[in-house]
C-alpha positions as CSV (number, residue, x, y, z in Angstrom):
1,X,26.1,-0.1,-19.7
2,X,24.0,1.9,-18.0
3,X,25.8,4.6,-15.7
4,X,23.3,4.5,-12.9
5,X,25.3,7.5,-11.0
6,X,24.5,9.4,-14.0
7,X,21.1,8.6,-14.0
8,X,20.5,9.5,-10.4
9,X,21.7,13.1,-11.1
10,X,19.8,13.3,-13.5
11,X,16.7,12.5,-11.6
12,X,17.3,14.3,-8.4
13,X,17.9,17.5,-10.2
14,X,14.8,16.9,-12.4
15,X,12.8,16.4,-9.0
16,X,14.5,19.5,-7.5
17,X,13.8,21.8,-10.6
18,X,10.5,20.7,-11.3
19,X,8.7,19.0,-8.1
20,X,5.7,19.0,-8.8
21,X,6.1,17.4,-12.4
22,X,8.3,14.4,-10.7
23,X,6.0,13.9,-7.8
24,X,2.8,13.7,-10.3
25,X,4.9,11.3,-12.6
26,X,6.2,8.9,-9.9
27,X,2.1,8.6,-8.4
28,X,1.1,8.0,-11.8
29,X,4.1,5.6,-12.5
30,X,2.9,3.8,-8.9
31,X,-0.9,4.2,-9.8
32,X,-1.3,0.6,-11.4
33,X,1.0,-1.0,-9.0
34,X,-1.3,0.5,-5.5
35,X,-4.5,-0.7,-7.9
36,X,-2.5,-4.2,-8.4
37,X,-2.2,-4.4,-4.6
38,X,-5.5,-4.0,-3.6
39,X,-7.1,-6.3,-5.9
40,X,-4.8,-8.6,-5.0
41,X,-5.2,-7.6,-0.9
42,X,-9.1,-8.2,-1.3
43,X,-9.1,-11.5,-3.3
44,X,-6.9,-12.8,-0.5
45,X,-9.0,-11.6,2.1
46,X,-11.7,-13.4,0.4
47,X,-10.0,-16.4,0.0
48,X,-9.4,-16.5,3.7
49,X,-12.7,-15.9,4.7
50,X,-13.4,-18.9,2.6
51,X,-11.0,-21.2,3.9
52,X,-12.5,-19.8,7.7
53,X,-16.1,-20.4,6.5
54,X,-14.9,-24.2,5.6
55,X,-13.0,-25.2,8.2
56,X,-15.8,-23.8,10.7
57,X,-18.0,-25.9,8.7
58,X,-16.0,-28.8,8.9
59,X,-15.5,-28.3,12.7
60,X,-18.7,-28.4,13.3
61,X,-19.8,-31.5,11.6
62,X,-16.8,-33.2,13.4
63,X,-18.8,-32.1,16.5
64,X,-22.2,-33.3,15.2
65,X,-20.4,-36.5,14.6
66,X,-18.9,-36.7,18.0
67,X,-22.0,-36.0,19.7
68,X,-24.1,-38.5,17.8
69,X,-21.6,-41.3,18.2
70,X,-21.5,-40.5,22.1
71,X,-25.6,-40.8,22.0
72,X,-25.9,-44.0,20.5
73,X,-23.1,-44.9,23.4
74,X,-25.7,-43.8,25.8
């Protein structure tokens, strides 16, 4: 098994000794993972500015609807 105590030494005296090595490793270990989020961030925003686009859509035929059934009323 894994000694995870062990392992967390290890890495906070690596990132003491050598900052500037950890630091770079751990942005380019996160790099994908920020690019992953944004991708995902702006296909969502786009998705919701579909769904807004549709449902104003739909509102408004439901008012062009009730405005023509309230004419032939008249």
């Amino acid at each position: 098994m894994i000694d995870v105590r062990a392992w967390a030494e290890y890495v906070v005296e690596w990132a003491a000794k050598d900052p500037y090595g950890f630091l770079t490793t751990v942005i380019l270990a996160l790099t994908p993972l920020f690019i992953a989020s944004a991708l995902l961030s702006w296909k969502l925003a786009k998705m919701i500015e579909a769904r807004d686009r549709e449902q104003k859509k739909k509102q408004k035929r439901q008012e062009n609807i009730a405005k023509a059934k309230r004419t032939k009323k008249d």
